[in-house]
N, C-alpha and C positions, 0 to 999 in steps of 0.2 A: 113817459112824459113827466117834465117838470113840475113838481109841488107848485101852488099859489098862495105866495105868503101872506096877503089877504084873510085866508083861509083860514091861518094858524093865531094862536093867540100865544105871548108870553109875556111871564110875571119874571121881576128878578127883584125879589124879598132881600130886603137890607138887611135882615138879622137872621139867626138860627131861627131864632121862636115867629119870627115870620111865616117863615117856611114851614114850620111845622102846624100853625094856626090852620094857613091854607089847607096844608094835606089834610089834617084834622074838620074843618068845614064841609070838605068835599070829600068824602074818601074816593079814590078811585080815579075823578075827574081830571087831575093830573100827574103828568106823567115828568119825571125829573129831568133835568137836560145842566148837562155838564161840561164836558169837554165838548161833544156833540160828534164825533168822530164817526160813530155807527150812524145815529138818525139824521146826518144831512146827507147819507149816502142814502138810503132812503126815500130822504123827501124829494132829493136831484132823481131818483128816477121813478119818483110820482106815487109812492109803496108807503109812504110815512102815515096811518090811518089816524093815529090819535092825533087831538085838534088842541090842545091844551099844554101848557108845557109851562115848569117853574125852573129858573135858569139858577142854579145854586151854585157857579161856577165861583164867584167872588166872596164867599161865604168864608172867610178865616178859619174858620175852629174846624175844617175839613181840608184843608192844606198844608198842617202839620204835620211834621214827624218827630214823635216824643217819645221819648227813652227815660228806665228809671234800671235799678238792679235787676227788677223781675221781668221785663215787660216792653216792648217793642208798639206803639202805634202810628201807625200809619193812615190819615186824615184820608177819606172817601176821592177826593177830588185831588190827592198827590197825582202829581204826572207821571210816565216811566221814565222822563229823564231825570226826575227828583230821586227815585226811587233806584234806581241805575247807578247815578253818582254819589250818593248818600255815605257816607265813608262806614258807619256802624251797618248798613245793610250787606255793604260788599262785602264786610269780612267778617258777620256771622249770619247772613240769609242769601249766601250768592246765589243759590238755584233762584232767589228771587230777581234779583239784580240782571242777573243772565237772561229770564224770562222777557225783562222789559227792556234788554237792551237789544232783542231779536221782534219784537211787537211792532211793524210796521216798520215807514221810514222817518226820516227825522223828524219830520211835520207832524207825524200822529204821536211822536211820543213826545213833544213838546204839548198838544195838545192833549193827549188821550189821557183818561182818569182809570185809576184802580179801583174805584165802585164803580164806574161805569162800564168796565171788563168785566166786573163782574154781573151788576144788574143786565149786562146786554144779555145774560146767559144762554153765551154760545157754547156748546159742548167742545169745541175747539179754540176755546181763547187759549193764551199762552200762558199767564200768569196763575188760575186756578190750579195746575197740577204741581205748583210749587208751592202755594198755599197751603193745599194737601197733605204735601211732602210735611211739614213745617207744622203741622196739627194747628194752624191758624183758628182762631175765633173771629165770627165777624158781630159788632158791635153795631147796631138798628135803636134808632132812636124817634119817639114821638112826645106826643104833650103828654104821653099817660107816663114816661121815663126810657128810663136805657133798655136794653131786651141783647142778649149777651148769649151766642149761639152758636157751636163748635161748626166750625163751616163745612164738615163732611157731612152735614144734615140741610146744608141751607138749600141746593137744590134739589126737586123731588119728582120732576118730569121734565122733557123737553118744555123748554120756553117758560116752566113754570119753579117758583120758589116760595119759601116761608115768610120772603116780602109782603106783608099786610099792607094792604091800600094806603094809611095813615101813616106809615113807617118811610126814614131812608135811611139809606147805610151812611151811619156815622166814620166807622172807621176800621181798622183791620189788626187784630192783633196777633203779635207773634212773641211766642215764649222763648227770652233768653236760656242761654245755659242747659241747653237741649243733650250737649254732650256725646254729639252721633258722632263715629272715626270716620265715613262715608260718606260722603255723597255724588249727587248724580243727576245732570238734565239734560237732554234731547229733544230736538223738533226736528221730526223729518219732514221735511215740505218740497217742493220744486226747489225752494231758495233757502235757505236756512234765514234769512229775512223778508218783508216785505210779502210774504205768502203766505195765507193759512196753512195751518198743519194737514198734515195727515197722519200720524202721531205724534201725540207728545207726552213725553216720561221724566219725573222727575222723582229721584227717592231720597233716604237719608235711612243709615242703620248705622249701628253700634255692632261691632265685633270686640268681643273677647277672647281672652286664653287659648289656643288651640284652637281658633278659627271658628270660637262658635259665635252666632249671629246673637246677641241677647233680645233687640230687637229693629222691628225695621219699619219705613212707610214707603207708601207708594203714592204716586199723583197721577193719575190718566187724562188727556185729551184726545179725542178727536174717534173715541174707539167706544163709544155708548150715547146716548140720548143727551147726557151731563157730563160732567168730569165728576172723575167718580174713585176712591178706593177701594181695591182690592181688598178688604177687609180680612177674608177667608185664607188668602195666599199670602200675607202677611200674618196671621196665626199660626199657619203653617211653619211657616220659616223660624219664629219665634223660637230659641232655644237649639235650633239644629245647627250642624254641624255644615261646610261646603264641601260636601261628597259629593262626586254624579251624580248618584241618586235623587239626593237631597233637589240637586239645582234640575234635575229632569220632572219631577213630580212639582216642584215648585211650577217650570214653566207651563205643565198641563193644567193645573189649580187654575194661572193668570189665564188660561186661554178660555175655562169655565167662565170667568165671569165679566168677562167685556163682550160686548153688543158690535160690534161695528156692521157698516154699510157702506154699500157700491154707493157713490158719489160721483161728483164733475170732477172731484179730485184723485181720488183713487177706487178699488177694488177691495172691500170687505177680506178679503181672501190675505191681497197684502198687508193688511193693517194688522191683522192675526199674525201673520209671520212676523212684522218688523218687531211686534209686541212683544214676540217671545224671546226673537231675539236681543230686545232692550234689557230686559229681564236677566237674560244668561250673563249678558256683557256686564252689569252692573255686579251681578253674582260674583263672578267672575275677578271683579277688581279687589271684591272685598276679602281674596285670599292677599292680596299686597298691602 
């Protein structure tokens, strides 16, 4: 059954420090609304519980994207099709670019926000395992200041993160001049658009001299509780060589430490497979 709008209350704060007053007043009481792409799906079929909502969709200082030598930021409430066509994203963060140009269909990525991908945290969004990839920082801001927090920490259970009540994500940063020769993203879904995943892998590594891997990341969706990296399987690889061996232990390592689950989508059993095989195939490229 349908939401009653009645029911719901919202604010839409004409400035940053508006918004931040609110959250600051009430911690907790409200809840952010952006793009709206997740909770009017929701609310249309009756599931939307929280009753409060600050609408920080028109807010400028979150719909930037600003660049300097070191430093990439991307404003909370960019859309993926900002994000997608942005000429400096395509051509030094394409796993990113590629992320949101497969996020739905046209309608959501005109509307859908990249804090709001992120605060929906769904362990299958598109764009976090590129984030990942990318060793993104995400930047949280309140009345107390900035709060600045390597994003492979920001989620820390299903449904939950280092989001404090009084906080919202300001904005996403990515470090230029990364200098990886590799990279690499995949979503395997029913549709390679317009469908959630049921995995998705994005990495980026540096090889060296005689094919050694100096180093490398990894970005998972859809294959744990959160989007998550391999941390352990990524130390591994650090410094080695692309032998069989090397890429056979490597993919045992990745199968250690992702969760997956039988779904409406798939079979925990395939999401293991596909995993390893993303894994191999990307190995695999880094001898070319």
């Amino acid at each position: 059954m349908r939401g009653e709008v009645p029911a719901y209350e919202m604010r839409t704060p004409q400035t940053l420090n508006e918004a931040l007053e609110t959250l600051a007043k009430e911690p907790g009481a409200w809840k952010i609304f952006a793009g709206g792409t997740d909770l009017m799906v929701s609310f249309e079929s009756g599931k939307l519980d929280h009753k409060k909502f600050l609408n920080i969709n028109a807010l400028p200082e979150l719909k930037e994207i600003l660049s300097n030598e070191e430093d990439v930021l991307i404003g909370a409430t960019c859309t993926y099709d900002q994000i997608q066509n942005h000429p400096l994203i395509k051509k030094e963060f394409p796993l990113l670019a590629q992320a949101a140009k497969l996020t739905g269909a046209v309608a959501i990525q005109n509307r859908g926000t990249l804090g709001g991908n992120i605060a929906n945290m769904s362990p299958a969004a598109d764009s976090p395992p590129a984030l990942l990839a990318y060793d993104a920082d995400i930047i949280l801001n309140s009345t107390k200041g900035y709060r600045v927090l390597s994003y492979k920490y920001f989620h820390q259970a299903y449904k939950k993160s280092d989001l404090r009540p009084h906080e919202l994500i300001m904005a996403l940063r990515l470090k230029r001049e990364q200098k990886f020769t590799h990279e690499y993203y995949r979503k395997v879904g029913t549709r390679s658009a317009q469908a959630i995943s049921k995995v998705c892998f994005a990495a980026v590594a540096a090889v060296g001299r005689g094919q050694k891997i100096e180093w490398i990341r990894i970005g998972l969706g859809s294959v744990g509780p959160v989007p998550l990296r391999p941390v352990r399987t990524e130390l591994f690889l650090s410094q080695k060589d692309l032998s069989p061996a090397t890429l056979q232990e490597a993919k045992k390592l990745l199968l250690s430490e992702i969760t997956p689950i039988d779904d409406i989508r798939s079979e925990a059993l395939y999401r293991r497979e596909v995993t390893g095989n993303l894994l191999t195939e990307f190995l695999e490229k880094l001898k070319t």
